[in-house]
DONU-158632 format. One record per residue (C-alpha): residue in one letter; y, x, z. Coordinates in steps of 0.05 Angstrom, whole numbers, padded with zeros to 5 digits, always signed. Example, Ala and Ser with C-alpha at 12.3 -4.5 7.8 and 13.67 -1.06 7.14 Angstrom:
2
a-00090+00246+00156 s-00021+00273+00143 
***
This chain:
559
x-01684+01066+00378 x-01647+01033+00430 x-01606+01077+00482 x-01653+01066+00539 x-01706+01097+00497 x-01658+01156+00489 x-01642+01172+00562 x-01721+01153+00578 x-01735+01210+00524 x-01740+01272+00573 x-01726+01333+00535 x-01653+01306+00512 x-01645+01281+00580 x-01655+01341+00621 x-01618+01383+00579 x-01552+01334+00588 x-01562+01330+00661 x-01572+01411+00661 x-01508+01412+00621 x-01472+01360+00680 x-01499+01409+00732 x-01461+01471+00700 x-01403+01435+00696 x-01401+01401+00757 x-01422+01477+00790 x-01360+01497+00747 x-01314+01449+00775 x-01327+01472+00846 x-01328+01549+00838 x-01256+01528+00804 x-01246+01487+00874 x-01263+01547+00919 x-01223+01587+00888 x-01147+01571+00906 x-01177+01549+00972 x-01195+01630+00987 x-01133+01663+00950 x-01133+01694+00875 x-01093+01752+00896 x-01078+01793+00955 x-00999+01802+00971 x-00980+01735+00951 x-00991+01660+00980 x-00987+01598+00933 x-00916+01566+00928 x-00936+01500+00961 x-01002+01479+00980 x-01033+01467+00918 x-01119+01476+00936 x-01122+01399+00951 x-01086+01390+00878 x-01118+01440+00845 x-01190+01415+00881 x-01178+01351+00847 x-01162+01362+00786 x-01229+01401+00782 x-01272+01371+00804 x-01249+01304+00769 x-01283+01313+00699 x-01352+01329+00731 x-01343+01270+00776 x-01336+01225+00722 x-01379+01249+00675 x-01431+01235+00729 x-01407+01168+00737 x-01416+01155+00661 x-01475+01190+00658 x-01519+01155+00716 x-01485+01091+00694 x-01527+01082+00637 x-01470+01121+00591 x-01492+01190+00569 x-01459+01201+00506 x-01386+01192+00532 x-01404+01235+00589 x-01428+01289+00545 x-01369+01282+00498 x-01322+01290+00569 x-01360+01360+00585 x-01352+01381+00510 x-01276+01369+00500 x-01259+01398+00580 x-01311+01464+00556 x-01268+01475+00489 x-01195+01474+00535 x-01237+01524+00582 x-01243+01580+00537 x-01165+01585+00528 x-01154+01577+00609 x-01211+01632+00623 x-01166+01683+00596 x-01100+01658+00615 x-01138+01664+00680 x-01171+01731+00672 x-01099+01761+00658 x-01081+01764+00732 x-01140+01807+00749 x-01090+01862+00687 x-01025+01845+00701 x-01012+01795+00755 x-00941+01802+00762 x-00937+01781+00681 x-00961+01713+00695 x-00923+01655+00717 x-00976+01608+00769 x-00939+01587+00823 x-00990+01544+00850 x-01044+01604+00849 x-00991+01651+00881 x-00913+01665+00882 x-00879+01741+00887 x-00827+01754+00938 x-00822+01824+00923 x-00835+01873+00868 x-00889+01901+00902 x-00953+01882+00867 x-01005+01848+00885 x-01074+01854+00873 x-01140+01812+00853 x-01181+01777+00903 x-01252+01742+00916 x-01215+01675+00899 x-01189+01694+00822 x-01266+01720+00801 x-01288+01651+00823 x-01243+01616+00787 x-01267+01662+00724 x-01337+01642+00732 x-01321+01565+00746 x-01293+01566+00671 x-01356+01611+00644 x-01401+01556+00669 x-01356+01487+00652 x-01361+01526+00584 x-01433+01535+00590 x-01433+01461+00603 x-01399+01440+00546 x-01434+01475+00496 x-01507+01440+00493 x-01467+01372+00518 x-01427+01378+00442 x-01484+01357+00404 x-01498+01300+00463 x-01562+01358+00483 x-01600+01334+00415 x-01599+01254+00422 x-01584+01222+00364 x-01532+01167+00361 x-01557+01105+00366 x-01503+01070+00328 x-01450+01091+00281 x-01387+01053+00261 x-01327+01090+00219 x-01280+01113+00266 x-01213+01079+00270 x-01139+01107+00291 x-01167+01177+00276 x-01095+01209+00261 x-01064+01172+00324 x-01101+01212+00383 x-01090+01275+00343 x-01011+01267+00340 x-01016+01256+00402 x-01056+01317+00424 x-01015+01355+00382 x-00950+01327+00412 x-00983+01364+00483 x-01006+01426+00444 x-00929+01430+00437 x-00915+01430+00505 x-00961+01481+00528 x-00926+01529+00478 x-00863+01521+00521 x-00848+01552+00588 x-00888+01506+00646 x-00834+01509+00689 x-00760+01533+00697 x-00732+01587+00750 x-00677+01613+00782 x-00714+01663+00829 x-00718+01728+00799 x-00785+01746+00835 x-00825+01690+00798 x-00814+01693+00720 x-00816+01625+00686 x-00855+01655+00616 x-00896+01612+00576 x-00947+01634+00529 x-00905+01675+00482 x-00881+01727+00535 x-00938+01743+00568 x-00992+01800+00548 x-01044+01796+00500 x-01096+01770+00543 x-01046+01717+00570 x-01011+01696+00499 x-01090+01694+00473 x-01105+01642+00520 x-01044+01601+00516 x-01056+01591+00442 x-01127+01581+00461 x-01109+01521+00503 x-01054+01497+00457 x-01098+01496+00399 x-01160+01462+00423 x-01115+01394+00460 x-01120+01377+00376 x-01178+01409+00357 x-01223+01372+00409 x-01185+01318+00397 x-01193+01312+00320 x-01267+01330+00322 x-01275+01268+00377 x-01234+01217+00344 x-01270+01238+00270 x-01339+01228+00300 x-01384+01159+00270 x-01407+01152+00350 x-01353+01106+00384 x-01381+01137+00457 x-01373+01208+00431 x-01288+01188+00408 x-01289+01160+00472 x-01321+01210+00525 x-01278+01258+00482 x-01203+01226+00492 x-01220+01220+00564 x-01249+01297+00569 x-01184+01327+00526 x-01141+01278+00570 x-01166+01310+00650 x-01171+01376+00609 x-01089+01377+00590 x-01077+01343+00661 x-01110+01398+00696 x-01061+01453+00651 x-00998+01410+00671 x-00992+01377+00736 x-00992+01444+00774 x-00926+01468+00744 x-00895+01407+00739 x-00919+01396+00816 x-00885+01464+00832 x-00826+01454+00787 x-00814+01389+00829 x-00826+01414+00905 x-00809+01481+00909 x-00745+01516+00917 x-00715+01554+00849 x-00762+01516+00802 x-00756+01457+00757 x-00783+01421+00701 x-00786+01431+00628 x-00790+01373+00578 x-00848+01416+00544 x-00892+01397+00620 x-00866+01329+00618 x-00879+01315+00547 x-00966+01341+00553 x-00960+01296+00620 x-00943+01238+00577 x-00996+01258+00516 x-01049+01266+00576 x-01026+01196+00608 x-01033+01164+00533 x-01099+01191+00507 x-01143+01147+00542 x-01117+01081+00512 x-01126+01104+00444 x-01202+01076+00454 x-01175+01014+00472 x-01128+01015+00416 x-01193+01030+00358 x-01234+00959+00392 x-01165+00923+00385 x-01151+00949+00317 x-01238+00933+00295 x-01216+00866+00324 x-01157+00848+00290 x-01198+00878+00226 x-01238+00825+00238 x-01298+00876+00245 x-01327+00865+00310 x-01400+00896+00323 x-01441+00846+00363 x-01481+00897+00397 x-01424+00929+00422 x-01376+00868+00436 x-01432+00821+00451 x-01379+00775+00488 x-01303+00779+00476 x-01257+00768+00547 x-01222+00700+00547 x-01162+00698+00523 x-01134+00671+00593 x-01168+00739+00630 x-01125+00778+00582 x-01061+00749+00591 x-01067+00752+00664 x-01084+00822+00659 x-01021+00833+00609 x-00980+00803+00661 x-01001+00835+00723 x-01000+00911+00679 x-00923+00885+00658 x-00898+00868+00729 x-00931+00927+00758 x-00893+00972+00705 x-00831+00934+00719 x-00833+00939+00795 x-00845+01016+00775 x-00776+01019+00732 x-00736+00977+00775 x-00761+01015+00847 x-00742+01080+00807 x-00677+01063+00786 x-00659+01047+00862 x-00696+01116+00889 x-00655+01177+00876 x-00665+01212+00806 x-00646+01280+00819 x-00654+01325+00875 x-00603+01379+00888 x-00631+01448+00904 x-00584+01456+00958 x-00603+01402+00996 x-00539+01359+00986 x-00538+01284+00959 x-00546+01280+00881 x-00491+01243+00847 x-00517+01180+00816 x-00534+01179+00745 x-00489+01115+00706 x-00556+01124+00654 x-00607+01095+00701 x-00566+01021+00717 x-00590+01006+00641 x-00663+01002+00680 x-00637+00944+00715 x-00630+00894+00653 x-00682+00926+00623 x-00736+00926+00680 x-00717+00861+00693 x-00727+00832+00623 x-00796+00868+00619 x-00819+00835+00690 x-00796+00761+00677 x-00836+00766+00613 x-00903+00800+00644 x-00888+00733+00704 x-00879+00685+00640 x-00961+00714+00612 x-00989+00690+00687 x-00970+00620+00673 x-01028+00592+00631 x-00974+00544+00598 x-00923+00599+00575 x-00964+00659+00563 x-00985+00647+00486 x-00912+00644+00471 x-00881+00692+00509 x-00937+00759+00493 x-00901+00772+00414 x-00845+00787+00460 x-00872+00848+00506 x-00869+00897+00461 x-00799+00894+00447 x-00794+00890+00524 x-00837+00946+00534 x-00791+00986+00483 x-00725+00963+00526 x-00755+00994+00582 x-00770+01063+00543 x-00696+01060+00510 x-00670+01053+00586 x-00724+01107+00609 x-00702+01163+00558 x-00628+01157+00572 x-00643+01156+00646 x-00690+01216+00642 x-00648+01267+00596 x-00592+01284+00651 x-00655+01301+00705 x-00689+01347+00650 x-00627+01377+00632 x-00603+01387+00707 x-00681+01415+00728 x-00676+01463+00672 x-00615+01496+00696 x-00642+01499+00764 x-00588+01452+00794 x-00634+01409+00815 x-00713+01382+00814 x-00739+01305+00790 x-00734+01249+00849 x-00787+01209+00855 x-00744+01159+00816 x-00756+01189+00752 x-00832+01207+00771 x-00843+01131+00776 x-00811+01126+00703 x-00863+01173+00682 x-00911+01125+00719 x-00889+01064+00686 x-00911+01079+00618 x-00978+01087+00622 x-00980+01014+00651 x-00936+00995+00601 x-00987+01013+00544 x-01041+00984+00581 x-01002+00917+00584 x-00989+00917+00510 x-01065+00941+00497 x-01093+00876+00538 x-01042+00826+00504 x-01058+00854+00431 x-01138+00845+00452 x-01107+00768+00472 x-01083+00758+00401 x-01151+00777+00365 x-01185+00739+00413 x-01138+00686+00393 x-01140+00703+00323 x-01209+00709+00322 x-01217+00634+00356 x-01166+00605+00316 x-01177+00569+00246 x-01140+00587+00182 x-01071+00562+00176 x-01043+00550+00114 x-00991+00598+00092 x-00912+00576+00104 x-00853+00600+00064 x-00792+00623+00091 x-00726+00593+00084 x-00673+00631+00059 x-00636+00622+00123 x-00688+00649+00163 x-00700+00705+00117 x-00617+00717+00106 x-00608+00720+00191 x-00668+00775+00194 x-00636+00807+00134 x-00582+00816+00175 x-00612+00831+00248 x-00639+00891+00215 x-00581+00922+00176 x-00534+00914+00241 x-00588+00939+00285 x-00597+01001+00239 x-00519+01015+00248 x-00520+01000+00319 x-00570+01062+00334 x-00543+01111+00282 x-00474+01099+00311 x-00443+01118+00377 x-00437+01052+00425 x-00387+01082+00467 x-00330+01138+00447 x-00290+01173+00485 x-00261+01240+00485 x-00304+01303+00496 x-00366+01256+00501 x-00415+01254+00450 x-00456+01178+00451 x-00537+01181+00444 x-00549+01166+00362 x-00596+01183+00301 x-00547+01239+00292 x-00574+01313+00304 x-00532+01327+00358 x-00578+01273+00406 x-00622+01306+00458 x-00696+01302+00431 x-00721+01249+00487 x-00661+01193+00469 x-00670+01206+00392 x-00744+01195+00389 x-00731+01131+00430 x-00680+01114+00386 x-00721+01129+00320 x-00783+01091+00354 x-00739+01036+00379 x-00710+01028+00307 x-00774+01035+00261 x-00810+00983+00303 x-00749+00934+00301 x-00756+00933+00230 x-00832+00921+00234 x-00821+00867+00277 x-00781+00833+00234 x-00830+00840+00170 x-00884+00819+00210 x-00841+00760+00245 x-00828+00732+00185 x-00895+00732+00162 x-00925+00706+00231 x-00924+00627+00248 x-00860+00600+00258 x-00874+00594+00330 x-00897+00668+00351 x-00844+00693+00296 x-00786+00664+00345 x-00822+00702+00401 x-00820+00758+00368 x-00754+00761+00348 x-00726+00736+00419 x-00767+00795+00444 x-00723+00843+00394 x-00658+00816+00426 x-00680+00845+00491 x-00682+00920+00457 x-00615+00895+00427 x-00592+00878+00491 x-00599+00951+00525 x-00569+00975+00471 x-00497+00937+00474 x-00504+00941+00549 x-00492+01012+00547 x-00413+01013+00558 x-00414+00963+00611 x-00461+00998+00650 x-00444+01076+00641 x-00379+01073+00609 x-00353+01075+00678 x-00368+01156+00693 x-00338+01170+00623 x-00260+01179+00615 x-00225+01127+00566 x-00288+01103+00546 x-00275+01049+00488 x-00330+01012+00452 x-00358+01049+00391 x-00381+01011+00324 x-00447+01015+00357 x-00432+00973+00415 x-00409+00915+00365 x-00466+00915+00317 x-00519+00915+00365 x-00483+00843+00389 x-00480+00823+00318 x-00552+00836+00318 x-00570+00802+00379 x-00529+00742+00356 x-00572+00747+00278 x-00642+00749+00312 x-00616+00689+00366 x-00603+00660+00294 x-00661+00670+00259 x-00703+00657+00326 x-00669+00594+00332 x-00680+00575+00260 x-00750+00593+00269 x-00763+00555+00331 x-00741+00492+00301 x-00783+00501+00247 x-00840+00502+00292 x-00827+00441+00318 x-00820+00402+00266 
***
């Protein structure tokens, strides 16, 4: 049964397009509400209806899209996975109408006194728009009765659900941080039953949804469903971290920023599972009837690449931090490593527009992409730490970090569909064997590059250098750890690659290398009798193995 017989087969139909309607009538009782006021006594902290309008009415938008499009199961697997986050918001939401001055919603309404406020018109509209998205979601789970008309075994399954899970521990964090002792900065585990019950809720089903999505034989249900979890955890986040950035008293937490990242991610993981069935060599032709060109992919790596470097570079010249009193933020030493690093990252994503270059440069943009994210963490750890303790609130410097990533991803997504497309063109080679040489320089990249992250690259006294150790703020270590694991990778899979994309791929690791030594040049200057630490030297000694071993390589190729 094809899937025009499906949507032709009225029953099923009607009751998907019921389900839309709830859930589009959902999404703008949810609109109206901020728009008339949740409580009386009490205005919103900024004005947040045009925000708050947006983000609700965005699922049922594009489930519509999908759904008159000719795509009705990943519509109805969008309603599903936005219904499941709506039960644990309906009662987060239902706990102002108890105890409003419990609750911490700055962009629904922010105390200036103790007196209390009360319920109004605007709340018991926003209780019913969740009622009927979850009314929406619930025949839309089982797609309203169609059956799928294909099944493939799902791919990636674990890698959506780390991520979701990575938000779901974020949303168990405060939302926001404040200094105003009129509006309380709790998160989930402070407030009253009703409240806490709902903030587990939500936490809960980000990997719930996600898992039962990304476990499902129908690729259009994993799909509809990483897109539905994805507006769901966006809708939970931006408000605070909106209010946390332009409002007086209130800042950021690295729990908000963290479920803004895991929301910004999700939606590549689809992308990801058709790279990962290409690669696999396990293309469906009724789904992939024709592959892109390999040239069409480059040029789309490229343009993604310089777009996220223009991104990095723009935000390390626009100010980081802004103070809460209004005066000029110092400048943070950490963000001139996004120079180098942005820079690297947009000569490469140049080199994939140029037809001539682009094969050899793309092994290379993932270790660009992870110079960028080394620069990005150490940049980003002073503005968390300063927004948490109310000194100041993000610039829109850092927000344009944030921004990069996403791209980033994308970029790397498009040049990996460019190699199986390649791959998939190309005929067999036969295998090579390594030299010694070769193998001894990687040997030896990799050892040095493990002691250049687990040990300080710059000492001095009373400062403590980002490293593996314990005492590293969470961002910079996971960057570290990530940076690390996936330098070893590359080499493993470097040397097992053709002697021409295994010299990309290790020139690309001396660009990660590369940030790393830079990092007492560039900051050592705000730190007092700052003095090169052993990490400083084995990251060169690295960058001068893999310039060895890439060189090696290289010739090899040419020969």
């Amino acid at each position: 049964m094809t899937r025009t017989e499906l949507e032709n087969q009225t029953p099923a139909a009607a009751r998907l397009r019921i389900s839309w309607a709830l859930a589009s009538a959902g999404g703008l009782l949810l609109a109206a509400g901020p728009l008339l006021g949740v409580v009386n006594g009490a205005e919103p902290d900024f004005t947040s209806w045009p925000l708050l309008a947006l983000l609700a009415l965005a699922p049922p938008v594009v489930a519509g899209v999908l759904l008159f499009r000719g795509r009705p199961f990943v519509a109805a697997g969008l309603i599903a996975a936005v219904g499941v986050l709506s039960v644990g918001r309906l009662l987060s939401d239902l706990q102002i109408a108890f105890a409003p001055m419990a609750v911490a919603r700055p962009e629904l309404f922010r105390p200036t006194t103790l007196l209390a406020v009360t319920p109004s018109a605007g709340l018991w509209l926003l209780i019913a728009g969740h009622a009927l998205v979850i009314a929406g979601g619930v025949p839309a789970a089982g797609r309203a009765g169609m059956p799928a008309d294909e099944s493939e075994p799902p791919t990636l399954v674990a890698l959506p659900v780390i991520i979701a899970a990575v938000a779901a521990v974020g949303l168990l964090g405060k939302p926001f941080t404040s200094t105003d002792p009129f509006q309380l900065d709790r998160g989930p585990w402070d407030l009253p039953v009703l409240g806490l019950t709902g903030g587990l809720l939500v936490a809960l089903a980000a990997p719930l949804a996600t898992a039962l999505a990304a476990s499902s034989p129908d690729p259009d249900t994993r799909e509809g469903g990483a897109f539905g979890v994805s507006l769901a955890l966006l809708a939970v986040v931006l408000p605070p971290l909106v209010a946390g950035t332009v409002a007086t008293g209130l800042g950021i937490t690295a729990g908000s920023v963290l479920v803004l990242l895991a929301a910004l991610t999700l939606p590549a993981v689809p992308l990801l599972s058709r790279l990962a069935r290409l690669l696999s060599g396990k293309r469906d032709e009724t789904r992939d009837p024709a592959l892109p060109t390999v040239r069409r992919m480059h040029v789309a790596a490229g343009v993604l690449t310089v777009l996220s470097s223009l991104m990095v570079l723009i935000g390390a010249v626009l100010p980081q931090l802004v103070l809460s009193t209004g005066g000029d933020a110092p400048e943070l030493a950490s963000a001139k490593l996004l120079w180098p690093a942005g820079l690297a990252f947009g000569v490469l994503g140049l080199a994939s527009l140029v037809p001539s270059v682009a094969a050899a440069v793309r092994p290379a943009l993932l270790f660009g992409f992870l110079a960028v994210q080394l620069a990005a963490a150490g940049a980003a750890e002073p503005v968390l730490t300063a927004s948490q303790a109310g000194i100041a609130q993000p610039g829109a410097g850092f927000w344009l970090m944030v921004v990069e990533l996403p791209l980033g991803l994308l970029a790397l997504v498009c040049a990996g569909l460019a190699g199986a497309v390649e791959r998939e063109n190309a005929e067999p080679g036969r295998k090579h064997e390594v030299p010694m040489t070769e193998l001894g320089a990687a040997l030896l990249a990799g050892l040095f590059a493990v002691g250049a992250f687990a040990l300080p690259a710059v000492r001095a006294a009373d400062y403590k250098a980002p490293t593996l150790g314990p005492d590293t703020d969470v961002a910079i270590w996971v960057a570290l750890f990530v940076s690390l694991t996936l330098l070893i990778l590359g080499l493993v899979v470097a040397l097992r690659s053709r002697p021409a994309r295994g010299a990309a791929v290790l020139a690309g690791a001396v660009l990660l290398m590369g940030v790393r030594a830079l990092e007492l040049p560039l900051t050592g200057d705000k730190v007092v009798g700052a003095t090169a630490g052993p990490g400083t030297w084995l990251a060169l000694a690295s960058c001068a193995a893999l310039l060895v071993a890439a060189g090696l390589m290289g010739a090899r190729a040419t020969r």
